[in-house]
C-alpha positions as CSV (number, residue, x, y, z in Angstrom):
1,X,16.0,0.8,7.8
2,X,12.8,-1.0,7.9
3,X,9.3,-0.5,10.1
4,X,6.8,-2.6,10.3
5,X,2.9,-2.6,11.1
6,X,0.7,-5.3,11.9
7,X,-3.1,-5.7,12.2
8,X,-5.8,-8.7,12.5
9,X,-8.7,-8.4,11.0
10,X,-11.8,-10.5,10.9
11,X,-12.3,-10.1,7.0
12,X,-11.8,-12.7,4.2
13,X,-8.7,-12.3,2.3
14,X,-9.7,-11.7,-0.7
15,X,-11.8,-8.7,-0.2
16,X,-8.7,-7.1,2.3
17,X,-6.8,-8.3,-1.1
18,X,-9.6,-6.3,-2.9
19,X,-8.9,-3.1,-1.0
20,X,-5.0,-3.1,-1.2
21,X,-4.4,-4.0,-4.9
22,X,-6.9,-1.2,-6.1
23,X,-5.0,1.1,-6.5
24,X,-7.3,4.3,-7.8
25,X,-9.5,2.9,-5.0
26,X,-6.8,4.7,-2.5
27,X,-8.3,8.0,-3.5
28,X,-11.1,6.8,-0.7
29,X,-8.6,6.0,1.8
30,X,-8.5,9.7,3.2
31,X,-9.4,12.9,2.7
32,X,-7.5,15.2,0.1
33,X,-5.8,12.4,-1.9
34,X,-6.0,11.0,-5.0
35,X,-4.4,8.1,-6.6
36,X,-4.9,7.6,-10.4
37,X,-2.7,5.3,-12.4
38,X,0.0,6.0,-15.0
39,X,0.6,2.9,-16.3
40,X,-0.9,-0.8,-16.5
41,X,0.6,-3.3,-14.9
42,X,2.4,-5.8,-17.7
43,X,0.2,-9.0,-16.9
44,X,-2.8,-7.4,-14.8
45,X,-3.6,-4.0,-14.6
46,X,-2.9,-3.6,-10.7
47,X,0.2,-5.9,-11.4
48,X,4.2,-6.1,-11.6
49,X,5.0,-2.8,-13.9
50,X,2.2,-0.6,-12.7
51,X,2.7,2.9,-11.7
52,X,0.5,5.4,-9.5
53,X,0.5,8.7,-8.7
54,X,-0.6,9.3,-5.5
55,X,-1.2,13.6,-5.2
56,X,-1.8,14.9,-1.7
57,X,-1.8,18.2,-0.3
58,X,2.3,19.5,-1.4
59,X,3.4,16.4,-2.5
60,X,2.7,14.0,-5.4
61,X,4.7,10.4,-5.4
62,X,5.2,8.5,-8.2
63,X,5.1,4.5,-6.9
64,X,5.8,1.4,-9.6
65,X,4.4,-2.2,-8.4
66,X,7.6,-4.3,-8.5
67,X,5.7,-7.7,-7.0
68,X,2.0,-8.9,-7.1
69,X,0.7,-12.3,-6.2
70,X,-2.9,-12.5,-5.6
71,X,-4.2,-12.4,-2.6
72,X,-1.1,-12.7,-0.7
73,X,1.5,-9.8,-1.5
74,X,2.1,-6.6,-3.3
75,X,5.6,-5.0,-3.1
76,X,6.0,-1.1,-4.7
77,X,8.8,1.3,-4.9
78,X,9.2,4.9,-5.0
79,X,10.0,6.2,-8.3
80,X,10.1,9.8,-7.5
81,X,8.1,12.5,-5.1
82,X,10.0,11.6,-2.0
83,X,13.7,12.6,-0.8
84,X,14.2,9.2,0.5
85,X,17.0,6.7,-1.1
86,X,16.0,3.0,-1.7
87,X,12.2,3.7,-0.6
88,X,9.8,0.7,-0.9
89,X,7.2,-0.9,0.6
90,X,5.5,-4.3,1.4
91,X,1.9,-5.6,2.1
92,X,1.7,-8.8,3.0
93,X,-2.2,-11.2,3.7
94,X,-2.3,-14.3,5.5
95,X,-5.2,-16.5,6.9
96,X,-5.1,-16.7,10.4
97,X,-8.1,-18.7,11.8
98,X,-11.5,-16.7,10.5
99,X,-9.2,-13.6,10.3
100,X,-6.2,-11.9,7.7
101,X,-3.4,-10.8,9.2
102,X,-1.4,-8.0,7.7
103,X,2.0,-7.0,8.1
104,X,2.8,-3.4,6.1
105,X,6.4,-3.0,6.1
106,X,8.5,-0.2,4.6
107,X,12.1,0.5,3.9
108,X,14.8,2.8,3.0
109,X,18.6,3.4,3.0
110,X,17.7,6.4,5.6
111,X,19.2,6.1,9.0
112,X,17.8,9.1,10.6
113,X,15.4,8.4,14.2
114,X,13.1,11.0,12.4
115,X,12.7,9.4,9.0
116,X,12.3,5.9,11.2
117,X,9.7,7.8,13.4
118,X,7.6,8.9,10.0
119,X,8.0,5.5,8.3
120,X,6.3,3.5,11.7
121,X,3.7,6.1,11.5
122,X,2.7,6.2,8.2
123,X,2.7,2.0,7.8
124,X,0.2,2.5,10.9
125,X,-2.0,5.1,9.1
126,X,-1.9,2.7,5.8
127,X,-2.8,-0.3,7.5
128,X,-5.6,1.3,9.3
129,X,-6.9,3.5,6.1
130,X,-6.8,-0.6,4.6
131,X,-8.7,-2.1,6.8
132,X,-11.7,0.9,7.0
133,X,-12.0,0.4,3.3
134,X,-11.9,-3.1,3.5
135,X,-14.6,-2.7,6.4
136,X,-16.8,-1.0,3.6
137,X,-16.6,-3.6,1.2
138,X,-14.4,-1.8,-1.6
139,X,-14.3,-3.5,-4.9
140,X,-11.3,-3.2,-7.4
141,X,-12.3,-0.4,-10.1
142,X,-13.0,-2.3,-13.5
């Protein structure tokens, strides 16, 4: 199964790019989580081998970055926290005009209209938690 979310946003892509691939920075994305990371990326720290733990209220997911290019897309999958087979997820930046268009997508071997349901929901609640930080001019954490 895979949902997708889409948004336009009149921000350069590199500081949307900024937003997404900080991954600690999440902890600002909403109230009553907090993202800290496990383990460094292999050739940047926010890169391909990196894992986060992202600790909510009742639930704590464990999520390894499996593909990183700058600027343009960051791919992660669940390692554990979530009853969910095949979980994984996709953030993808492109230049549209004076704008970055993102498409969130995320996918699972789930075939349930109820998991579907959560998944659309939750790429819309990422996408939009993005673009607010973006909005505020998040750097990535040194």
């Amino acid at each position: 199964m895979r949902v997708r979310a889409f948004k336009r946003v009149a921000l350069p892509i590199d500081v949307v790019w900024a937003a997404l691939a900080d991954h600690e920075g999440m902890s600002d994305w909403s109230p009553g989580v907090t993202v800290t990371l496990e383990r460094d990326g292999d050739l940047e720290r926010n890169g391909v081998g990196a894992v986060r733990c992202v600790r909510g209220p009742g639930i704590v997911l464990r999520e390894e970055v499996t593909g990183y290019e700058r600027d343009r897309w960051l791919a992660y999958r669940l390692v554990s926290g979530l009853p969910l087979r095949g979980y994984r997820g996709e953030v993808f930046l492109s230049r549209c005009d004076e704008e970055t268009a993102i498409t969130w997508t995320l996918m699972c071997e789930n075939r349930s209209a109820l998991v579907r349901f959560g998944l659309g929901l939750y790429a819309n609640i990422f996408i939009n938690a993005l673009v607010r930080t973006a909005r505020r001019g998040t750097l990535v954490r040194k």
